[in-house]
Backbone bond lengths (Angstrom), bond angles and torsions (degrees), N, CA, C in turn:
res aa  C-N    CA-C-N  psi(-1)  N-CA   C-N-CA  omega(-1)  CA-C   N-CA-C  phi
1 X - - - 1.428 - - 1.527 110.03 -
2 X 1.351 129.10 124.12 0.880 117.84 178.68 2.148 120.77 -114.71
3 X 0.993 117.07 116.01 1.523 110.80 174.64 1.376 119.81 -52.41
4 X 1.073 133.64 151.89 1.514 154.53 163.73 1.570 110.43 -104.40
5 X 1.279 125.22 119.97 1.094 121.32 179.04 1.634 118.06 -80.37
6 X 1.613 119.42 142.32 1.369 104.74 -176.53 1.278 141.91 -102.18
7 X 1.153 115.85 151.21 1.565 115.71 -144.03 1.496 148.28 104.62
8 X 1.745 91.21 -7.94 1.488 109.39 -179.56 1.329 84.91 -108.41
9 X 1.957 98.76 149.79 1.662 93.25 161.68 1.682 93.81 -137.46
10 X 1.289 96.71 -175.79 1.516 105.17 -172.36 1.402 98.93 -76.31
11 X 1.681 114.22 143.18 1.580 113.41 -158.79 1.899 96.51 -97.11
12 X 1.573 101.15 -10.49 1.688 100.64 163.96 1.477 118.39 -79.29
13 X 1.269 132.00 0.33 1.641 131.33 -175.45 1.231 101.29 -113.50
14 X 1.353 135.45 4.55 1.413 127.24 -137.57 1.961 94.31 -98.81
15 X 1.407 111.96 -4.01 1.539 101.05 168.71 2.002 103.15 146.10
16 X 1.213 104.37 -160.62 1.781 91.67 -176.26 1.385 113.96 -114.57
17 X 1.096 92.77 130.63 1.465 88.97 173.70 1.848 130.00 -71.71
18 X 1.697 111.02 165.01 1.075 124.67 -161.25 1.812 104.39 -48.22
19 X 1.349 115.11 -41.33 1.245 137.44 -173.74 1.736 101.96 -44.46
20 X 1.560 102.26 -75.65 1.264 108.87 162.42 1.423 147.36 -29.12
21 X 1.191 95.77 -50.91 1.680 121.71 175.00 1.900 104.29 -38.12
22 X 1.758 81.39 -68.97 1.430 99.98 -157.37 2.122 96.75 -70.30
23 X 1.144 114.76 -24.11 1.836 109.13 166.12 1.536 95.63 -47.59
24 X 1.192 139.67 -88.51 0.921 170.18 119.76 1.880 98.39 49.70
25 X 1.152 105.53 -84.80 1.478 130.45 170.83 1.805 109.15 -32.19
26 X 1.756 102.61 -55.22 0.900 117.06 179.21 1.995 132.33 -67.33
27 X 1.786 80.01 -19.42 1.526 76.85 -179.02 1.914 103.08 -108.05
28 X 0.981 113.43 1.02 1.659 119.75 174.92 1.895 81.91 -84.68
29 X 1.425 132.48 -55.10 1.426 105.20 -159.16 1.638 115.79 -64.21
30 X 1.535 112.67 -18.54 1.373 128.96 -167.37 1.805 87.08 -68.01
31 X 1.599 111.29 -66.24 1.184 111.54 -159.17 1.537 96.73 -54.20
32 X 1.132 144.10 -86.51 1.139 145.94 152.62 1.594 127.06 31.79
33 X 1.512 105.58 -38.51 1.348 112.05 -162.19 1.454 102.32 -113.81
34 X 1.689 92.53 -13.85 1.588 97.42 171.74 1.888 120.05 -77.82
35 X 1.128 95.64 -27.58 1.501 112.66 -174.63 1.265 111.87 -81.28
36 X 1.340 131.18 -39.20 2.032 135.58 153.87 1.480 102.61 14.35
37 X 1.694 100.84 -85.13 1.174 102.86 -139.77 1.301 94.66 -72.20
38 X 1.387 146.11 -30.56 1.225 126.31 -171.39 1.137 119.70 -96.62
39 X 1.451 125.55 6.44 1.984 130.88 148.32 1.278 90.95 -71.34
40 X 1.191 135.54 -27.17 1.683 120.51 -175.83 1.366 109.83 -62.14
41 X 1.363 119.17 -65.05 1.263 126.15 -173.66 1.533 109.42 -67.42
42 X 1.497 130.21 -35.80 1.476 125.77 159.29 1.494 113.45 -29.34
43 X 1.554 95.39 -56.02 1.807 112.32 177.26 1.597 112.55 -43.72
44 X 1.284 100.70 -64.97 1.371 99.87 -166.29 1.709 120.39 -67.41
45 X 1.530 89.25 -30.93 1.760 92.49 176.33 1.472 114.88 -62.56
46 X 1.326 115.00 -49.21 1.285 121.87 159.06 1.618 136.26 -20.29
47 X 1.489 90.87 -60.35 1.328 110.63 -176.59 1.769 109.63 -80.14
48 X 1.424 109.64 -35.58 1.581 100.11 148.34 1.482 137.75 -61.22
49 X 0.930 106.54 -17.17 1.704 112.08 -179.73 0.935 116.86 -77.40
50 X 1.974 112.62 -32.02 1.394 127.07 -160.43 1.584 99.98 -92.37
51 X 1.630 123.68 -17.21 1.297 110.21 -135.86 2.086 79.54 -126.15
52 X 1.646 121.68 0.80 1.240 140.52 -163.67 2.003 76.61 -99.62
53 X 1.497 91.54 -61.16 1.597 76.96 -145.87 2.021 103.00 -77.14
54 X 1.378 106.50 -6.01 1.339 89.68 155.15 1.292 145.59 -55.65
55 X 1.212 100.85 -60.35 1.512 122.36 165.01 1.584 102.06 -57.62
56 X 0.790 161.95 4.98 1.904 158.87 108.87 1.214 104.58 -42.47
57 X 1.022 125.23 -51.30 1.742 125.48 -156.63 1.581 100.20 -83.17
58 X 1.605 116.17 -40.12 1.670 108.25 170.62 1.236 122.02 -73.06
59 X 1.615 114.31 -24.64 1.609 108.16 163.16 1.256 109.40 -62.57
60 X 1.362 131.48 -81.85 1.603 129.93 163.91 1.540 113.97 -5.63
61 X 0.997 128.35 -87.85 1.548 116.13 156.20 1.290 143.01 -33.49
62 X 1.155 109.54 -57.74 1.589 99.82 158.73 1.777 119.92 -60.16
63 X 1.261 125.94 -23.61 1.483 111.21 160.19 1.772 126.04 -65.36
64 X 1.541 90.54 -31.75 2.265 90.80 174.25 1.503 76.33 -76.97
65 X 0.739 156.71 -83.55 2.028 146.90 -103.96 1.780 82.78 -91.14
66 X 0.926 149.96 -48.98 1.303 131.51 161.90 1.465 142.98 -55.37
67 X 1.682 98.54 -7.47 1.467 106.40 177.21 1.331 100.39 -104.52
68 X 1.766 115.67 -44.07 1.511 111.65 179.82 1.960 96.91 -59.18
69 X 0.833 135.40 -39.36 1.824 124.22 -160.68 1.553 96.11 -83.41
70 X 1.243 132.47 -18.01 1.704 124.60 -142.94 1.427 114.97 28.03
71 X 1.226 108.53 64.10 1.221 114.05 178.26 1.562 107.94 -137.58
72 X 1.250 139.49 163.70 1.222 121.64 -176.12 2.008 94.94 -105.22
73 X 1.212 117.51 171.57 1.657 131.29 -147.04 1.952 80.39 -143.23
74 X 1.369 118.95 133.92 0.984 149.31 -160.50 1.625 112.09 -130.44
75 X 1.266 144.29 78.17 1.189 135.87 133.85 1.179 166.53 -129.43
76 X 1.183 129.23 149.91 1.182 161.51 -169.39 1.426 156.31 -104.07
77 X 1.328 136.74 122.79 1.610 125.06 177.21 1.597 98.25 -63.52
78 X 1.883 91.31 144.12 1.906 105.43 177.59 1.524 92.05 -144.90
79 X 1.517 127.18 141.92 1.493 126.03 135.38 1.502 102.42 -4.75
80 X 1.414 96.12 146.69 2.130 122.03 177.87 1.516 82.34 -92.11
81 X 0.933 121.01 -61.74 1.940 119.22 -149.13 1.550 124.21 -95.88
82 X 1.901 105.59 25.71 0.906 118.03 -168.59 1.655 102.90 -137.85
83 X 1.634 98.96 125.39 1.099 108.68 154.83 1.646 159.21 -52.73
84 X 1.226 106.74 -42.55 1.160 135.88 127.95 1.486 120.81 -17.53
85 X 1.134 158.09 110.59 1.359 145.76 -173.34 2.164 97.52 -120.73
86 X 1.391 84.84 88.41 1.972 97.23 165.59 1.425 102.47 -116.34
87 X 1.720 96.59 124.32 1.399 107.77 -178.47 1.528 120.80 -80.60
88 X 1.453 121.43 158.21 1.344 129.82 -169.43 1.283 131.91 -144.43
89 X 1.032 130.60 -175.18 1.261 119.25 172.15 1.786 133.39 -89.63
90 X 1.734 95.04 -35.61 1.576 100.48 174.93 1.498 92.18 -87.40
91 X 1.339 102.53 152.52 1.809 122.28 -171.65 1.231 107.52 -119.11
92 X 1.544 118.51 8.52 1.456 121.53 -153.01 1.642 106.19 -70.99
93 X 1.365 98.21 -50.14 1.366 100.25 177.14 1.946 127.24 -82.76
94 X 1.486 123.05 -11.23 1.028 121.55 -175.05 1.781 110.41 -173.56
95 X 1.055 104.35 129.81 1.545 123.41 -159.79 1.552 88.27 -109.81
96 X 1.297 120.76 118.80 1.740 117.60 150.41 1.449 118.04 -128.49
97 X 1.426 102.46 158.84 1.136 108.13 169.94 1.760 112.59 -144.95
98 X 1.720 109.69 128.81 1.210 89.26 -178.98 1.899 92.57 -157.91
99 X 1.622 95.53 176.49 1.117 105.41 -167.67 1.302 111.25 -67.11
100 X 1.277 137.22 161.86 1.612 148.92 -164.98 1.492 96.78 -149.21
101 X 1.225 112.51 67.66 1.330 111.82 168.49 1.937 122.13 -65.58
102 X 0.991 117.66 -45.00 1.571 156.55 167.06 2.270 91.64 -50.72
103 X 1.396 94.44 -54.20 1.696 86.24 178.17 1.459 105.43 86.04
104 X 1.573 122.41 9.91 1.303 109.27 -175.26 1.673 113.64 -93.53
105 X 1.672 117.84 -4.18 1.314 113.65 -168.05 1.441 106.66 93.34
106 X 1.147 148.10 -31.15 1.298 142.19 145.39 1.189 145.92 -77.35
107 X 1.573 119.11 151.60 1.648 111.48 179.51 1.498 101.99 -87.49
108 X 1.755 91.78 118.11 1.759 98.87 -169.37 1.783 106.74 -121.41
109 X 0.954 104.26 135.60 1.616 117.87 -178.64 2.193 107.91 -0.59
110 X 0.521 148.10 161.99 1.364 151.70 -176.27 1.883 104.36 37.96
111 X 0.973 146.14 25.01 1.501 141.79 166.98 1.271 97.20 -108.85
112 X 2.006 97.28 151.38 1.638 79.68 -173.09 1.619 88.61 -117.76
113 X 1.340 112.17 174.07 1.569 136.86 156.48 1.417 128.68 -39.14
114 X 1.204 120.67 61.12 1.862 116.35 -158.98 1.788 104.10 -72.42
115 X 1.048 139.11 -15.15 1.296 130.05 167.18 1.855 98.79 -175.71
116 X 1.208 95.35 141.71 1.582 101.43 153.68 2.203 109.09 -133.64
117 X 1.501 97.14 166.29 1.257 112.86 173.84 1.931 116.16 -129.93
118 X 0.813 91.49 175.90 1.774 82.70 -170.25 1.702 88.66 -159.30
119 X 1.137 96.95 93.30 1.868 112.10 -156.74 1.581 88.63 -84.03
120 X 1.784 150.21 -46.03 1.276 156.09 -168.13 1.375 119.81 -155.72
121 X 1.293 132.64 55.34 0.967 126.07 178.22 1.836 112.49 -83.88
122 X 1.225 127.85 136.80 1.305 148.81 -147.05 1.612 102.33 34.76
123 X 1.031 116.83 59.28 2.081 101.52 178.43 1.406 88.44 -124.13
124 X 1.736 126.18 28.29 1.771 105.34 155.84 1.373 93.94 94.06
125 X 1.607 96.20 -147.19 1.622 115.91 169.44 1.170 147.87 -35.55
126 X 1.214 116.16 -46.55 1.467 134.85 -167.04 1.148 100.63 -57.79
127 X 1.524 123.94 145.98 1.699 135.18 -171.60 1.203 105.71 -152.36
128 X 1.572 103.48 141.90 0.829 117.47 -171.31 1.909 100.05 -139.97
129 X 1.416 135.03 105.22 1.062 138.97 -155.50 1.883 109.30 -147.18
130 X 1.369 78.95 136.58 2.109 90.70 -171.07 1.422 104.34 -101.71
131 X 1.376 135.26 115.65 1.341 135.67 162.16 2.134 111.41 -41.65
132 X 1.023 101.68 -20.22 1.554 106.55 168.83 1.548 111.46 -123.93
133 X 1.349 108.31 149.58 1.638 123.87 165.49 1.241 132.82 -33.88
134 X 1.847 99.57 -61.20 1.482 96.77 179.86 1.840 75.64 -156.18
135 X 1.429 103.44 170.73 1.388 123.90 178.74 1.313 98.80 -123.04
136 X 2.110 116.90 129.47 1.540 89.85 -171.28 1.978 81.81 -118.95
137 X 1.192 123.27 138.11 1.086 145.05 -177.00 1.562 115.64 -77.00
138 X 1.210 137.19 79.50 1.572 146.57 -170.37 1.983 93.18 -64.36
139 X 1.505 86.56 145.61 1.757 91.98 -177.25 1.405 108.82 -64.63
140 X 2.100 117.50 -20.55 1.389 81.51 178.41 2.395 108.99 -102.82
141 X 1.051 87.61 60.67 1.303 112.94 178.17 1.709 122.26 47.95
142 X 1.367 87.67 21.77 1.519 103.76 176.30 1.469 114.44 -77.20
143 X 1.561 149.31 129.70 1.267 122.13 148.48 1.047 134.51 -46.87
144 X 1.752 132.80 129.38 1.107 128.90 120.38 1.513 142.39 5.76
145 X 1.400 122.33 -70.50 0.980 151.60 -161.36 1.266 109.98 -108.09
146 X 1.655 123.99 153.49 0.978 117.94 173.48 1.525 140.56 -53.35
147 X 0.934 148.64 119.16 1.470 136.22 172.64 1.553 105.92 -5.69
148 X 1.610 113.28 143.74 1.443 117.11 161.41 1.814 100.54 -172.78
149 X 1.486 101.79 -170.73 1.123 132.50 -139.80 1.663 122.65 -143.63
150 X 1.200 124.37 121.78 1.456 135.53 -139.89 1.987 96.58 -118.85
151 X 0.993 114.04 98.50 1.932 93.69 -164.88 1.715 92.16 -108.94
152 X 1.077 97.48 134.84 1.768 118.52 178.91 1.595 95.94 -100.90
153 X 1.385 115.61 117.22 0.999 133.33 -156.79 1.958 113.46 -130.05
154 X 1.444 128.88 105.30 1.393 127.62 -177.05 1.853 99.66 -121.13
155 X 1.261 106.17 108.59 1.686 107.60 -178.31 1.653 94.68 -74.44
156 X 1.236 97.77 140.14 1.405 112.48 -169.86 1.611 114.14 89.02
157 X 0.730 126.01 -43.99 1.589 137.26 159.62 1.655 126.59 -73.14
158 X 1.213 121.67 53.60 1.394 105.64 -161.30 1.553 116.48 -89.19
159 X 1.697 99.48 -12.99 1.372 110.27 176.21 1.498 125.06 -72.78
160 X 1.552 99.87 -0.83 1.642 122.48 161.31 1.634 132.33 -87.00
161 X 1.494 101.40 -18.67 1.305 113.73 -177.95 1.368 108.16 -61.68
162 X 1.564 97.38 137.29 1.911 116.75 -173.24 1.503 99.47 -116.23
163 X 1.367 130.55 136.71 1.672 131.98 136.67 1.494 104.95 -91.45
164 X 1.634 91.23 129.64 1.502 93.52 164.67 1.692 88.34 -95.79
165 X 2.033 112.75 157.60 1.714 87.74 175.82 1.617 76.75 -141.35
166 X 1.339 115.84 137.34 1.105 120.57 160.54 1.452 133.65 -98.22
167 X 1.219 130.64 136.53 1.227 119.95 -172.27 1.372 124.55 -101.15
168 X 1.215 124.82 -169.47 1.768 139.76 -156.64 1.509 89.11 -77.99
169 X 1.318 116.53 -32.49 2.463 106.18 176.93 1.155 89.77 -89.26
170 X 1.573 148.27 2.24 1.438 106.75 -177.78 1.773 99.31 104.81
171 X 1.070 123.47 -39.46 1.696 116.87 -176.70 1.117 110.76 -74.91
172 X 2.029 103.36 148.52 2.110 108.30 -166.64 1.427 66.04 -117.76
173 X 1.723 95.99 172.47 0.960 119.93 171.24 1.568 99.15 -169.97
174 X 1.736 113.59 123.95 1.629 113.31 -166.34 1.468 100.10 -95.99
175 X 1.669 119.02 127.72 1.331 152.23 149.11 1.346 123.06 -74.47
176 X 1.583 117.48 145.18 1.292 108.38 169.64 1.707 106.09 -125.07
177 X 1.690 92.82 18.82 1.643 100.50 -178.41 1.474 87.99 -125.75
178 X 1.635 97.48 144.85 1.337 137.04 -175.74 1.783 118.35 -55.43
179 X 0.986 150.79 -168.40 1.145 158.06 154.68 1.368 125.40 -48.65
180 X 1.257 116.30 -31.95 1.376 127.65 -173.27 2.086 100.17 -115.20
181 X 1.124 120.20 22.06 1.519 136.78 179.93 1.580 102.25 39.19
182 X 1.889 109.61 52.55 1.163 117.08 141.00 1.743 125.08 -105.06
183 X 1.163 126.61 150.39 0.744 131.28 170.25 1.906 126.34 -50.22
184 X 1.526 102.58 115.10 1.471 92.27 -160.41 1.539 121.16 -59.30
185 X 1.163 98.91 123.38 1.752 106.35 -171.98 1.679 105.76 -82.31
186 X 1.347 120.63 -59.76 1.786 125.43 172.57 1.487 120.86 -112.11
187 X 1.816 93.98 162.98 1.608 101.29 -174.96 1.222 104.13 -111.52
């Protein structure tokens, strides 16, 4: 029988060495670099789904908030870093919607701000662009304006691209085919 004294341990079990570590290190960065591109596109699909069904949910809303006010509901892409609210066509950076009491299409001195969204502001690429200016929302939830179309746009990704298209009552309905009911090929 032999005793082991206590407190010593074997100086080969004692943990891993530096050598190891970095094997180790090296094959998590490999895996890692393999997986990129497709958290990318997770990303972006994501962020279309989220940024599709917003823009649904502020039309939807802005049609009750125009029937409860009798007022007509106004929106539009505007500049993020601008006070001023002039409407536009790319939405990328700032989604509004607000009351048009006045009826002129603008946010004019006494109207207030009924919602904004800020769908990508500094995220690069991603687009988000309205074939019309602004959509103005009549209290009995009819458009104003002609029918149009909201296109969620990822360059490099086109097999992600969404139209939201709204119609002449006010109802969206999200497409991933183009105007002519092809499938959108560019952003």
């Amino acid at each position: 029988m032999s005793i082991k004294s206590v407190g010593k341990r074997d100086s080969k079990a004692a943990g891993f060495t530096l050598f190891e570590l970095m094997i180790v290190l090296s094959i998590v960065a490999v895996i890692s670099s393999l997986a990129a591109p497709s958290m990318q596109r997770t990303w972006v699909k994501w962020t279309s789904d989220k940024t599709v069904r917003d823009i649904v949910h502020l039309v939807q809303q802005s049609k009750a908030k125009a029937a409860q006010l009798g007022e007509p509901i106004v929106i539009c892409g505007a500049e993020a870093r601008v006070a001023e609210i002039k409407c536009q066509k790319v939405w990328s950076e700032r989604v509004v919607a607000f009351v048009d009491a006045d009826r002129d299409g603008r946010l004019s001195a006494g109207e207030r701000l009924y919602r904004e969204l800020y769908p990508f502001v500094d995220q690069g690429a991603l687009q988000l662009i309205s074939n019309r200016k602004r959509y103005k929302i009549r209290p009995n939830g009819t458009l104003k304006s002609t029918p149009g179309s909201v296109l969620f746009c990822a360059p490099g990704h086109v097999s992600l691209a969404k139209r939201v298209v709204i119609d002449r009552v006010g109802r969206t309905r999200v497409t991933a085919l183009n105007s002519r009911g092809k499938p959108i090929s560019r952003c």
